[in-house]
C-alpha positions as CSV (number, residue, x, y, z in Angstrom):
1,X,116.7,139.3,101.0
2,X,117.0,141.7,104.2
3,X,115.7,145.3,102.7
4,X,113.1,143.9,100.1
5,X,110.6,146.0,102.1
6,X,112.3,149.4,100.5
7,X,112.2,148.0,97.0
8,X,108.3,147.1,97.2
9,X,107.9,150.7,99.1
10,X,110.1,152.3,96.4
11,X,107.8,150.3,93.6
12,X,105.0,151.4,95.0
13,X,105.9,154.9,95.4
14,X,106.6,155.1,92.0
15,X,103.9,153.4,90.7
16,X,101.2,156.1,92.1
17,X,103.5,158.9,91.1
18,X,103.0,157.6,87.5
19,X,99.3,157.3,88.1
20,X,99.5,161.0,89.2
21,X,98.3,160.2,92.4
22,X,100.5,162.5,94.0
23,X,100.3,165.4,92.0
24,X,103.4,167.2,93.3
25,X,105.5,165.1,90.6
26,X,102.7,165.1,88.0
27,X,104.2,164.7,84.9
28,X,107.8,163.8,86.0
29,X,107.4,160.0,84.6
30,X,106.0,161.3,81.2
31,X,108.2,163.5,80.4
32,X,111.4,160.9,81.6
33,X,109.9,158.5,79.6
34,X,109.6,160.9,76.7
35,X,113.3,161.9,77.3
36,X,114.6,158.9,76.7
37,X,112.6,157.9,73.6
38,X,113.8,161.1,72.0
39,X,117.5,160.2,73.1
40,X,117.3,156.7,71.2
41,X,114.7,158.1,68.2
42,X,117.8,160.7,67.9
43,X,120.4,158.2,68.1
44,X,118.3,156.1,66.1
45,X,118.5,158.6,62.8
46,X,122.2,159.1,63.3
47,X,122.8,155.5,62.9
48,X,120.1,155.4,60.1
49,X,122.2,157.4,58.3
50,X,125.7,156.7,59.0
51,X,124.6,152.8,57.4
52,X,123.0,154.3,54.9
53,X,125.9,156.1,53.5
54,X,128.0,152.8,54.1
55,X,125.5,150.7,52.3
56,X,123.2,149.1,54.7
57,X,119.9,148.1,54.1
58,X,117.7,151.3,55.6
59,X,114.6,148.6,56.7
60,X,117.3,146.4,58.9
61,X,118.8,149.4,61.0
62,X,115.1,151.3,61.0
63,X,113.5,147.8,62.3
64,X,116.7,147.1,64.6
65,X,116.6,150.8,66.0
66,X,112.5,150.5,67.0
67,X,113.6,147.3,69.1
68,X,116.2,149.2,70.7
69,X,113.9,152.0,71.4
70,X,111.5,150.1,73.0
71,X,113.8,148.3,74.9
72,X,115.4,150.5,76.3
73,X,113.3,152.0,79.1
74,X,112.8,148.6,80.5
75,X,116.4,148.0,80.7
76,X,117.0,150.9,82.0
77,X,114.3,149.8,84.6
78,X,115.8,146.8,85.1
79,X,119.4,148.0,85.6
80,X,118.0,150.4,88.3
81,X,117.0,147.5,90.1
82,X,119.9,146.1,90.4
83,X,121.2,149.1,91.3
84,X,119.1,148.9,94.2
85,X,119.6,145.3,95.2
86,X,123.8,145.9,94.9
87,X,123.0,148.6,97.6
88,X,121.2,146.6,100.1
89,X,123.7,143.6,99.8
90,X,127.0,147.0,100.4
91,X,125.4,148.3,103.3
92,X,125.6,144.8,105.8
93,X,129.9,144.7,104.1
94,X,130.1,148.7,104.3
95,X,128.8,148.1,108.4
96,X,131.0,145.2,108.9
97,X,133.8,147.8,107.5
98,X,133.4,150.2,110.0
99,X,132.7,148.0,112.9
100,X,136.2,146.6,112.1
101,X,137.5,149.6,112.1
102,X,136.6,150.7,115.4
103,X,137.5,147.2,116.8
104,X,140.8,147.8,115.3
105,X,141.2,151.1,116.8
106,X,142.0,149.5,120.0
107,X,145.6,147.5,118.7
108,X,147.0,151.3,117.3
109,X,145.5,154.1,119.3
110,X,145.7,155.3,123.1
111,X,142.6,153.7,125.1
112,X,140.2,157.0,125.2
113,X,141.1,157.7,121.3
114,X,140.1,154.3,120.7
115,X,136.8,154.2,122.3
116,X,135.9,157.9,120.5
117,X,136.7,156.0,117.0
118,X,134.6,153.0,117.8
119,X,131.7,154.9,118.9
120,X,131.8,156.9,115.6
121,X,132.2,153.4,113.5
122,X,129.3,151.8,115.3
123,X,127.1,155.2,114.5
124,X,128.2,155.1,110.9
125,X,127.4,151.6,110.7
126,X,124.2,152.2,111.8
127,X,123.8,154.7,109.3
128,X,125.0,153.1,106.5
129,X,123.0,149.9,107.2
130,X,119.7,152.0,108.5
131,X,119.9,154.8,106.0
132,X,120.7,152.5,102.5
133,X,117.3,151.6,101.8
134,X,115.1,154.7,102.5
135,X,117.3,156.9,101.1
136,X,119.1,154.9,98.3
137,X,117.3,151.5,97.7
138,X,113.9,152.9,97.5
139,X,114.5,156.1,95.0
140,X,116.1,153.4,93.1
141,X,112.9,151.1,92.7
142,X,110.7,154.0,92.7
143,X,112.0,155.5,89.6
144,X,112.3,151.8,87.9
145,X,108.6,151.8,88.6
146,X,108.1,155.3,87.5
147,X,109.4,154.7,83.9
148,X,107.2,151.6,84.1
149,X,104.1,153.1,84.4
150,X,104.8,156.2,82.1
151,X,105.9,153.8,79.3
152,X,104.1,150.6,79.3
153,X,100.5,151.7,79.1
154,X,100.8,154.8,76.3
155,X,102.3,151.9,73.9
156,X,98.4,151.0,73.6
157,X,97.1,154.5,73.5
158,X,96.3,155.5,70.3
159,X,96.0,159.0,71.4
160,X,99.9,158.3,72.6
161,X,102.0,159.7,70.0
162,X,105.6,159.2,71.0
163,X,105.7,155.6,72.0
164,X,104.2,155.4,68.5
165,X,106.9,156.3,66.8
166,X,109.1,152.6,67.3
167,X,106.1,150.8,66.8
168,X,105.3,152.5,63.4
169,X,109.5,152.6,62.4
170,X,108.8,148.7,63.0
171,X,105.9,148.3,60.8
172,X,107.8,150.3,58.3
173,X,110.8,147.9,58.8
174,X,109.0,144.9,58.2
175,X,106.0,146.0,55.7
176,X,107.4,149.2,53.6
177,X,104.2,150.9,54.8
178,X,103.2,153.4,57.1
179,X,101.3,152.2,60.3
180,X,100.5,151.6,64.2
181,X,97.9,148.6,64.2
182,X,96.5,147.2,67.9
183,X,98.1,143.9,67.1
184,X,101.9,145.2,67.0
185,X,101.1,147.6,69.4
186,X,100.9,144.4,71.6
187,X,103.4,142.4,70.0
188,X,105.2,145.6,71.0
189,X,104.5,146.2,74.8
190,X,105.0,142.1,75.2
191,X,109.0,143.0,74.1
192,X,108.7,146.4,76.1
193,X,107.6,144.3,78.9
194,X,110.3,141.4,79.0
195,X,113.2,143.7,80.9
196,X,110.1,145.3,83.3
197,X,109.3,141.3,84.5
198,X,112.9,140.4,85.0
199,X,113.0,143.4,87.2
200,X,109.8,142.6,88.9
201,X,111.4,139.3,89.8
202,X,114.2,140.8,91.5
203,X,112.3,142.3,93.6
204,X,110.0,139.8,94.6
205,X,112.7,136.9,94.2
């Protein structure tokens, strides 16, 4: 795919803001993936609660609710991507668009109007096809690799205490006991990972 070059850029870029390698966004992926943890932990309790009260097993929606939470950063990810690969694929049609409509200028408009339209058309096409991937494409597969790199690696942490949080609701879900152990941690950040490789295939694919 014409434009891939933006996406591994935009990974890239992302990837060393996450490692804090450029230290004017320190913190910005930890605090995004954080965000949305809290989000789904939040939205998590509500629906604890509301089944709850309507008679659902508490270990089913608490064990359902940890998958969801780890999940959903990656598919988040993952959507971004395609997100990113939708804009590359617009910018060739949105070109084509414009150069049409400059061509078609000449069948409705006086001669010298005409030409004026078409020269504007052919400058937003090259703008539109030129500008889409530094300026939309890449933030797009940045950030996807931003939430990557904040998320993935503090599910193994044990000094990580928010990524925690599904893996112990989980061992709570399926045990009825307290607990993080290395082994679900894992079993954990292979599920966190899935949506994070399909995305990685877009890209490459």
């Amino acid at each position: 795919m014409k434009g891939r070059i933006w996406l591994v850029g935009g990974v890239v870029a992302g990837i060393a803001v996450g490692v804090g390698k450029l230290t004017y966004f320190d913190g910005a992926a930890t605090s995004l993936s954080d965000r949305a943890l809290r989000i789904v932990d939040t939205g998590g309790l509500t629906l604890v609660h509301f089944a709850a009260r309507h008679g659902a097993p508490r270990r089913i929606v608490e064990g359902l609710t940890a998958v969801l939470a780890v999940l959903v950063p990656g598919v988040t990810a993952l959507l971004l991507v395609y997100a990113a690969r939708a804009t590359l694929h617009l910018r060739v049609v949105i070109g084509l668009i414009l150069v049409a409509i400059g061509v078609a200028a000449f069948f409705y408009l006086p001669h010298g109007t005409a030409t004026g339209v078409a020269v504007l058309a052919l400058v937003a096409a090259g703008l539109a096809v030129g500008a889409t991937g530094p300026l939309v494409a890449a933030p797009l597969a940045a950030l996807a690799a931003l939430i990557a790199t904040a998320f993935l690696p503090r599910l193994l942490a044990s000094h990580s205490t928010l990524p925690s949080v599904p893996v112990t609701a989980l061992h709570q879900a399926l045990f009825a006991s307290a607990g993080s152990p290395l082994w679900l941690r894992i079993v954990v950040l292979v599920l966190a990972a899935l949506p994070f490789a399909f995305a990685v295939r877009l890209i490459v694919a």
